[in-house]
C-alpha positions in Angstrom: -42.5 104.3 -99.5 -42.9 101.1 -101.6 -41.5 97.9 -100.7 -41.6 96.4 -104.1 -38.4 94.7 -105.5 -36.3 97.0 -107.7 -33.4 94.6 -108.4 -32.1 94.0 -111.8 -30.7 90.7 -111.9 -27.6 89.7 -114.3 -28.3 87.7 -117.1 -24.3 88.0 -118.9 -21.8 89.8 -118.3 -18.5 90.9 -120.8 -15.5 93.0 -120.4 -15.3 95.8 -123.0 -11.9 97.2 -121.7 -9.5 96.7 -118.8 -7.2 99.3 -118.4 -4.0 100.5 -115.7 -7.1 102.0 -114.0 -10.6 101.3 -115.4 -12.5 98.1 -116.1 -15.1 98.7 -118.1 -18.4 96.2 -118.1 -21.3 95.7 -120.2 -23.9 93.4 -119.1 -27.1 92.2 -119.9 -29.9 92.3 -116.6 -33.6 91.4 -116.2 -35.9 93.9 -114.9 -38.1 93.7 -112.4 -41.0 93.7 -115.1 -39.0 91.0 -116.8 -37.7 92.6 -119.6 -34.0 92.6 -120.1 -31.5 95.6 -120.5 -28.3 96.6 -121.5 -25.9 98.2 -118.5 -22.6 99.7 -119.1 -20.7 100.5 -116.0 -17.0 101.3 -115.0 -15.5 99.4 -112.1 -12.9 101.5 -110.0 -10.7 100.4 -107.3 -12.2 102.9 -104.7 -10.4 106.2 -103.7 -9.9 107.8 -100.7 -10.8 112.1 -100.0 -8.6 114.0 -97.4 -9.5 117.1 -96.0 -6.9 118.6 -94.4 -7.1 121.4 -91.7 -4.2 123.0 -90.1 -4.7 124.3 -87.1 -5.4 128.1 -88.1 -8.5 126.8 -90.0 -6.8 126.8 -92.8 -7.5 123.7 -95.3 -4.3 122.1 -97.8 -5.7 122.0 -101.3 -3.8 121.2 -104.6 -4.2 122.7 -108.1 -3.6 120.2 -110.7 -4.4 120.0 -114.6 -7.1 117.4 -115.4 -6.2 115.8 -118.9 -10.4 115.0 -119.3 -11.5 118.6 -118.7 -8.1 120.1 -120.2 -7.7 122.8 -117.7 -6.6 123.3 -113.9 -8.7 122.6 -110.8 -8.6 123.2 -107.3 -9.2 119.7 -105.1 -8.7 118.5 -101.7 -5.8 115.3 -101.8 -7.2 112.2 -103.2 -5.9 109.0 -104.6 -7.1 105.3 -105.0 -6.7 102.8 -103.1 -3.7 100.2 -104.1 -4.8 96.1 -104.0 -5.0 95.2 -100.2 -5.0 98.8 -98.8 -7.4 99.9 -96.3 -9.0 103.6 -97.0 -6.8 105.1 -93.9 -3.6 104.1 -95.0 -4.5 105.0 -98.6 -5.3 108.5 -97.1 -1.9 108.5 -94.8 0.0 107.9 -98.2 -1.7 110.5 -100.3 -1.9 113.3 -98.1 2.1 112.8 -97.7 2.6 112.0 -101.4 0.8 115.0 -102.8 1.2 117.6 -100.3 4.6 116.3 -98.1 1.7 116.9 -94.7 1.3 114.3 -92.2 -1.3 114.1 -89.5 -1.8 113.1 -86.5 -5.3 112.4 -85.9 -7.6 110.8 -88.9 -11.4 110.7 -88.6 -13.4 108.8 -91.3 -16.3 111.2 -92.4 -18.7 109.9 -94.8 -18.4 107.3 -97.9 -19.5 108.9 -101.1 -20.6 107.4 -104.8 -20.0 109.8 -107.3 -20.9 108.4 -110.3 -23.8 106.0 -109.2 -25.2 106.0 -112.9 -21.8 104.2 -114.7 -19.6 103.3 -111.8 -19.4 101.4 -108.7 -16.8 104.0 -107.4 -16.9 104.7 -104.2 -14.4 107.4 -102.2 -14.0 107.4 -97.6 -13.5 111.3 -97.1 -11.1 111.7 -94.0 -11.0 114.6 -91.8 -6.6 114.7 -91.4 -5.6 117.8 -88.2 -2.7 118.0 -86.3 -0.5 118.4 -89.4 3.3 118.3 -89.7 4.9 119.9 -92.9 7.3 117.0 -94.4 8.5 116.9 -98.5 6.0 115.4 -100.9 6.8 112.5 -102.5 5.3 112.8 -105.4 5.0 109.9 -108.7 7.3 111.2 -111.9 4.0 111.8 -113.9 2.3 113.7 -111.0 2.9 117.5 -111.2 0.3 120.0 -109.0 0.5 123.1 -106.4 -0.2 122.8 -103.0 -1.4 125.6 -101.2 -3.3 126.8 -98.3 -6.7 128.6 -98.1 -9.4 129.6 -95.9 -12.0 127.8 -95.5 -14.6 130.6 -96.0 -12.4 131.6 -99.5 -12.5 127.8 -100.6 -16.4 127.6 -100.0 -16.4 131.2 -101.9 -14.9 129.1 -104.9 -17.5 126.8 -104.5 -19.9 129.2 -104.6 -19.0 131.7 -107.7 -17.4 128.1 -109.3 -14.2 128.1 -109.5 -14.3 124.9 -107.3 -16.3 122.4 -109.3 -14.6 118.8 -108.1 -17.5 116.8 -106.4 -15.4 115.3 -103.9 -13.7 118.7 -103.2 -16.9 120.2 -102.7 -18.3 117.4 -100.5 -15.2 117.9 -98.5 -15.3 121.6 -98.0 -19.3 121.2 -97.0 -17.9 118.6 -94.4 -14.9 120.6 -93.3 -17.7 123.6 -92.6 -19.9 121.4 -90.7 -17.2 120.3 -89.1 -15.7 123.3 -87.8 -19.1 124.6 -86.7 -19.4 121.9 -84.1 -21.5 119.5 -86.3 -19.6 115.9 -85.8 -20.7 112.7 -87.5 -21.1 110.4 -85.5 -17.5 108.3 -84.5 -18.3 104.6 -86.9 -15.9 102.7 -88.2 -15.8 102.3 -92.0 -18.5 100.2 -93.8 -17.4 96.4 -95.2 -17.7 97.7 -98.6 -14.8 100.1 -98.7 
């Protein structure tokens, strides 16, 4: 593997729109052949993943329209994280605001960047077990199902495509690595989530 310098180093910077959720950039950079470039990029808060597993091996899921696709999918919790919130109690507060579960024991995963080509998004996937059903509590503009399913019938869904979410099917693969004995390793999460 070469060790030659693949940074592209700012030249300007501008904001082309800052929304309730997205902040959207546009730069200029240098290349490292010294040519210059334009970069368009989306900066996001970071988000959090939760898979839950109760203790039948069955994983909480939600179905929930997506506006951008303009149809239902079928996702593991998520949310973003709020200003000052670290990615565990972000996941604590969305597993309980979507889905009304709690857990007892949380294990971070993995970090994941989904969109590495226009964002600098980046999501902590959780592994949430010992759960207690509670009431959801829910925002007045969120509406979804929450169900249970097996975790071989999710992966089928993943499989035949029904399941198409990234950070769903991330999730699942985790959740199946997990439950077939394959641990990550216990770390705590990196600095830069």
């Amino acid at each position: 593997m070469s060790s030659s310098d693949l940074t592209e180093k700012q030249l300007s910077s501008q904001t082309v729109y800052r929304g309730g959720l997205l902040h959207v950039k546009e730069d200029r950079v240098q290349l490292p052949n010294g040519q210059s470039a334009r970069r368009e990029y989306i900066l996001h808060p970071g988000a959090v993943v939760i898979i839950p597993l109760l203790a039948n091996g069955q994983v909480v899921m939600e179905r929930q329209f997506r506006y951008p696709l303009n149809r239902d999918l079928y996702e593991l919790p998520a949310g973003k994280l709020d200003a000052g919130e670290t990615a565990l109690l972000c996941g604590q507060r969305e597993l309980l605001e979507e889905t009304g579960y709690s857990a007892a024991n949380w294990r971070y995963v993995a970090t994941i960047h989904p969109c590495i080509g226009y964002s600098n998004e980046s999501m902590s996937l959780f592994l949430a077990q010992d759960l207690t059903e509670g009431v959801h509590q829910r925002d007045d503009d969120e509406f979804l199902e929450v169900f249970t399913v097996s975790l071989s019938e999710a992966l089928e869904w993943v499989r035949i495509g029904r399941i198409t979410d990234v950070k769903t099917v991330i999730g699942l693969f985790w959740a199946e690595k997990i439950l077939n004995g394959w641990l990550p390793p216990e770390m705590a999460l990196p600095d830069s989530v």
